[in-house]
N, C-alpha and C positions, 0 to 999 in steps of 0.2 A: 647624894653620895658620890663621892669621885672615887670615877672610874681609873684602872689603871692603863697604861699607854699597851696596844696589843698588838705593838710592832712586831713581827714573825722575826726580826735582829736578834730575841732571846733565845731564840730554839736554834741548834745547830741544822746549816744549810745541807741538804741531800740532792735537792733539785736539779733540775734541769730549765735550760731557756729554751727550749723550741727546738731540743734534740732528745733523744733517748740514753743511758748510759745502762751496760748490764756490768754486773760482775758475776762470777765465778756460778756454777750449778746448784741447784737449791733440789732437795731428792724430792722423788715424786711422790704426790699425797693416794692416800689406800682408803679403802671401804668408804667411800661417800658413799651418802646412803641410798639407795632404792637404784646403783647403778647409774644414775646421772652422770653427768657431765656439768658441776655445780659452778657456778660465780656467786661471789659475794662481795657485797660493797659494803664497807661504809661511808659513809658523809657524817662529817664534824661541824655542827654552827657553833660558830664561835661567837662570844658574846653574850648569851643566854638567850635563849628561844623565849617568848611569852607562849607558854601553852594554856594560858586561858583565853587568848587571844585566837591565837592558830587554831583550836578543837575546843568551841568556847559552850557550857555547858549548860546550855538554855533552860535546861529544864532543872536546874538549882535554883529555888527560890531565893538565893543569896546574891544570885551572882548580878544582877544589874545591878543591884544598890552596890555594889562594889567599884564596880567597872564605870559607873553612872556613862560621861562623853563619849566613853572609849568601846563601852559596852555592844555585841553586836545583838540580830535579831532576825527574827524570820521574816518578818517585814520590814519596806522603807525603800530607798533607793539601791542598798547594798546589801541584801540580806543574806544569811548564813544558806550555807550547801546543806543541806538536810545528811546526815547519818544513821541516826535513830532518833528514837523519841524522846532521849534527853542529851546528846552532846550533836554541837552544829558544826561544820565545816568553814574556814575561810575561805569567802567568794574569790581569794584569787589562785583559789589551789580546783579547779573544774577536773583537771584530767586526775588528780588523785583522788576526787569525789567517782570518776568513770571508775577507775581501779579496784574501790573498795566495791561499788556495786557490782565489779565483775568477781569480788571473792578474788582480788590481786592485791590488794591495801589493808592494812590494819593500824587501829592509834593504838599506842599504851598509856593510858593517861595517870598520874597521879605519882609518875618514877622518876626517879634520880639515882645517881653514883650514892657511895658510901658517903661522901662528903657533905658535909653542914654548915661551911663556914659561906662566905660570901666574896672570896676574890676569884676574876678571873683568871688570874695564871695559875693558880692552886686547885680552880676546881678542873680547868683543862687537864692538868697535868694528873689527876687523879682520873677525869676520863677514860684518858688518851694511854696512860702507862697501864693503867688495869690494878695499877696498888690503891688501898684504903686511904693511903694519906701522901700527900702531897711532897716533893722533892725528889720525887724517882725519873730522870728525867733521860735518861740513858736507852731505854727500850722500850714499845708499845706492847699492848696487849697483842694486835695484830699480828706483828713478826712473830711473837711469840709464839701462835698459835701455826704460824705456819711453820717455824723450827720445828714443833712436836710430832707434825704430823707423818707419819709412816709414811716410810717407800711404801709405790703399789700400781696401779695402771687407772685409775676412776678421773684424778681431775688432772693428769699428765700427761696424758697417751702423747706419743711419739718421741722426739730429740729428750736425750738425759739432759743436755744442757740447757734446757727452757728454764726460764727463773719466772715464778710464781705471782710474784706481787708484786704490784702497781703504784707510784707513788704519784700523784696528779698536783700539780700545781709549780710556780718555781722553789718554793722550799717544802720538803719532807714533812709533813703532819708528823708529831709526837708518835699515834698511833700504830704508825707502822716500821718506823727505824727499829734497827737491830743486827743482828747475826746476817740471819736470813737474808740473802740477796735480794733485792726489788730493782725495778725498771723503775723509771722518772722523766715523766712527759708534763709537759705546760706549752702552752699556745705561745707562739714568738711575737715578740716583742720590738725584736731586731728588722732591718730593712735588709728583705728579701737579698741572701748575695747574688753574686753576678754568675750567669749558668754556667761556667767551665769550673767555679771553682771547687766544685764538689769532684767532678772526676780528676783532676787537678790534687787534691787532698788524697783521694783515694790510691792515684799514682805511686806517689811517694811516700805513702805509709807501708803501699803495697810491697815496695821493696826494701823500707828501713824499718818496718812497726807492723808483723801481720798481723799480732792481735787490735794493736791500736785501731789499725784499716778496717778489722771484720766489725769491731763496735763501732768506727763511724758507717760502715756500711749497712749495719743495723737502725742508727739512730736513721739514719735519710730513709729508711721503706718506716719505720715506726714511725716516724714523723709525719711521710704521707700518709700513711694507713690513717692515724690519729685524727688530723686536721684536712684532709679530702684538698679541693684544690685552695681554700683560703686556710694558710696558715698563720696569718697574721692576727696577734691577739685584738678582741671583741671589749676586752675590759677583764678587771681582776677579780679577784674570788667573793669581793663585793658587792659586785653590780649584777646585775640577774641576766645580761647578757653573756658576761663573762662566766657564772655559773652555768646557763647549757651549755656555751662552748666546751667547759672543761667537762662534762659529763658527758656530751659528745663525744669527744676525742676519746675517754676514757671507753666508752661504750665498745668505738669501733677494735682499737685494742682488743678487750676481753672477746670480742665476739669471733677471733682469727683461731681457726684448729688450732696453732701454737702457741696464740698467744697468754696470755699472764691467765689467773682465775681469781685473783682477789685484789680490788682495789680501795685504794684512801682518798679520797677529798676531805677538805674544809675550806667551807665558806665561812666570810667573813661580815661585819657588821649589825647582828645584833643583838644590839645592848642599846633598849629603845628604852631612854629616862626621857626624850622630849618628842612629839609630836610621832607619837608611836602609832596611825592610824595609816599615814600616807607612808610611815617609812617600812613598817612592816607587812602593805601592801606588796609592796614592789619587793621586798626580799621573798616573799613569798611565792608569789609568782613567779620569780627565778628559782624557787627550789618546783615546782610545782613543772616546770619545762624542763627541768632537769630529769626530771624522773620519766618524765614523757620520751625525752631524747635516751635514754636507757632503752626503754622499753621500742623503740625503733630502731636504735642503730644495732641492737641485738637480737633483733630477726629472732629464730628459733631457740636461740641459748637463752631467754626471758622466760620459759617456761623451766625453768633449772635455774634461775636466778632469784638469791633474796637481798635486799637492800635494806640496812638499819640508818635512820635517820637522826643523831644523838646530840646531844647540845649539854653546858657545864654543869647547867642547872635551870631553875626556872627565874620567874620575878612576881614582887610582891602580889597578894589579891586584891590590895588598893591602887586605887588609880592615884599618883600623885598631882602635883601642883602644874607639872608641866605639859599635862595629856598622855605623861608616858606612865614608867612603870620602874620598877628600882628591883635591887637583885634578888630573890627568893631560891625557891628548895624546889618543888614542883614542878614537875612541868611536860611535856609531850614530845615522846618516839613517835616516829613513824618508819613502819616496816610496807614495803613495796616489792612486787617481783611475782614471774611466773609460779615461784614456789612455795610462795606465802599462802598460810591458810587465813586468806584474808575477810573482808567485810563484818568488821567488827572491832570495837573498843573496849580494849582488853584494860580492866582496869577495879579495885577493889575505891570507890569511889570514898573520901573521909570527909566531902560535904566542907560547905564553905563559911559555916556560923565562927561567931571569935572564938570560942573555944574548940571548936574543929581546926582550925589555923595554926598551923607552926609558927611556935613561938608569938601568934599571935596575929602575925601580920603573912604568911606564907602557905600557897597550898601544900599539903601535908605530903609529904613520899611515899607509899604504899607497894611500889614498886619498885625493886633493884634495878636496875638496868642490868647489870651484871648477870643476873636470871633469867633477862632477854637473849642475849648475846651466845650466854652459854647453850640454853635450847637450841640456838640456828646454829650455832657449831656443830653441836651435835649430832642432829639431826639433817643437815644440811653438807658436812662436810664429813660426817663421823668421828669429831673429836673425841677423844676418850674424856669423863668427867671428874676422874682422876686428876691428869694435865690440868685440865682446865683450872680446877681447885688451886690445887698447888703451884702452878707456872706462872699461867695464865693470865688466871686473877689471885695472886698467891693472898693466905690467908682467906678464903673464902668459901671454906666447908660448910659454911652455915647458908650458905646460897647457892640452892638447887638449881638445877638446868630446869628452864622453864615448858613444858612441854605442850605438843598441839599447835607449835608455832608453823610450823615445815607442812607441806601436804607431801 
């Protein structure tokens, strides 16, 4: 199947290179729930996740003869991270197999968007906007959910002028553009400038541009707060070094009394059609560190923290010609964070025989994601299900807020 080109060139630019940008005050959010002090993340893999790969369901008697090469196991050189007694973990995910045994981690298995078709920019953008169908490309679910939510004192305290959302990487995830103000941090790229010329900039803004000055005086402490003393980028949203770093940086952010409380990443590369074993090793384990660097650089706010881990869609339940795997329906969230009612694989299972298979060739969707998302809203931030319905994720009364997700 040819794939299409997933040049981030399609999506309009928001980002930042290795500085911060605010604009204008975003009102403060009300009734989080239980009194917290909430963060929320997401993460976008772009590309489509294999979740029978990632949360592979051993105890389906279908599933090896599926998977045959690619197939994992409890045994052997690499065998699967135990979960339960019938889905297994990928061995390069250890510190989210620690998570789930702490009751910090949870799978959704068997879920996907509204979407059925099989293009990547169509199912992103159906992700990422929060509409049923594909072409809405203007605003994410995200901002959305952060315009709705009421003034109040729960995820605000202090400066009215704090802006909310986090935008990580050099361009803006679909996700989160919008109305609603967001910050925009990424690891730099650039060669370190020369030490005077930051106070030097700040000078002469100081006297001709004082808003200009206050937001470059802003981005140089975000910038450090972000990337500590190496600010020089690690590698980009595809390579699993450059994945902690940006969830690092992103970490340290959220975790400042002022700072943002909701942020967007997406990672990039997979869409594993060839030699899907070594390459979704290594994506893995950079989401797998990533989630780890959350959970450190956010110190005490990780127990008030939930993370959704979401992807286009899934890919076929056959192994094809080339060890990989081609686009499907199915496929695996993963929720993380001090807030999560975790240890456990949340999932109405539709079994993997030919006639249990979407369309034949695809694990079957059983799960909204949309149902995930709106529970941790809910629950986690106090969105009303109202919003959520109609803004949010408009047209989507027929999909309940998922509930039990939050402790």
């Amino acid at each position: 199947m040819l794939c299409e080109n997933l040049s981030p060139t399609r999506r309009a630019v928001l980002g930042t290179s290795g500085a911060l940008f605010a604009w204008a005050f975003m009102p403060r959010f009300a009734h989080a729930a239980g009194g917290r002090d909430p963060r929320f993340v997401t993460i976008i893999l772009r590309g489509a996740l294999d979740g029978l790969t990632a949360v592979p369901p051993i105890g389906d008697p279908d599933y090896e003869g599926l998977r045959q090469s690619i197939a994992l196991r409890l045994d052997g050189d690499k065998p699967v991270l135990p979960l339960d007694g019938f889905f297994g973990l990928h061995p390069s995910m250890p510190n989210f197999q620690r998570l789930f045994r702490a009751n910090q981690a949870a799978v959704v298995h068997a879920s996907a968007t509204a979407y059925r078709e099989r293009s990547h920019f169509d199912g992103q953008d159906v992700l990422e906007s929060g509409f049923p169908t594909p072409g809405h490309v203007e605003t994410g679910w995200m901002n959305r959910l952060l315009e709705g939510l009421p003034a109040g004192d729960k995820i605000a305290p202090g400066a009215a002028e704090r802006v909310q959302g986090l935008s990580v990487g050099a361009t803006a995830p679909l996700v989160i553009r919008g109305k609603a103000p967001v910050l925009g941090w990424a690891p730099s790229v650039l060669r370190p400038a020369d030490g005077d010329l930051a106070p030097r900039l700040m000078d002469l803004y100081g006297r001709t541009d004082p808003m200009l000055s206050k937001l470059l005086i802003e981005g140089i402490q975000t910038g450090k707060i972000a990337s500590g003393l190496d600010m020089k980028s690690k590698g980009g949203p595809g390579d699993p070094n450059g994945m902690e770093q940006m969830a690092r940086g992103a970490a340290r952010l959220l975790a400042q009394p002022d700072g943002p409380r909701v942020a967007a990443l997406a990672f990039e590369g997979w869409d594993t059609h060839a030699q899907e074993i070594d390459r979704l090793a290594k994506l893995l384990a950079g989401l797998d560190k990533s989630i780890a660097a959350f959970e450190q650089e956010l110190g005490p706010a990780w127990k008030d923290t939930a993370i959704i881990v979401a992807t286009e869609f899934g890919r076929t339940a056959r192994i094809n010609g080339t060890d990989g795997t081609d686009h499907g329906t199915g496929t695996t969230a993963f929720l993380a964070g001090g807030a999560v009612r975790g240890g456990r694989v949340i999932t109405d299972w539709p079994g993997l025989k030919q006639n249990q298979l979407f369309e034949g060739r695809d694990l079957a969707a059983t799960t909204d994601i949309r149902a995930v998302i709106k529970g941790m809203a809910v629950d986690l931030l106090g969105a009303s299900a109202g919003h959520l319905a109609s803004v949010v994720f408009p047209g989507s009364e027929s999909v309940q807020p998922m509930k039990g997700l939050i402790v």
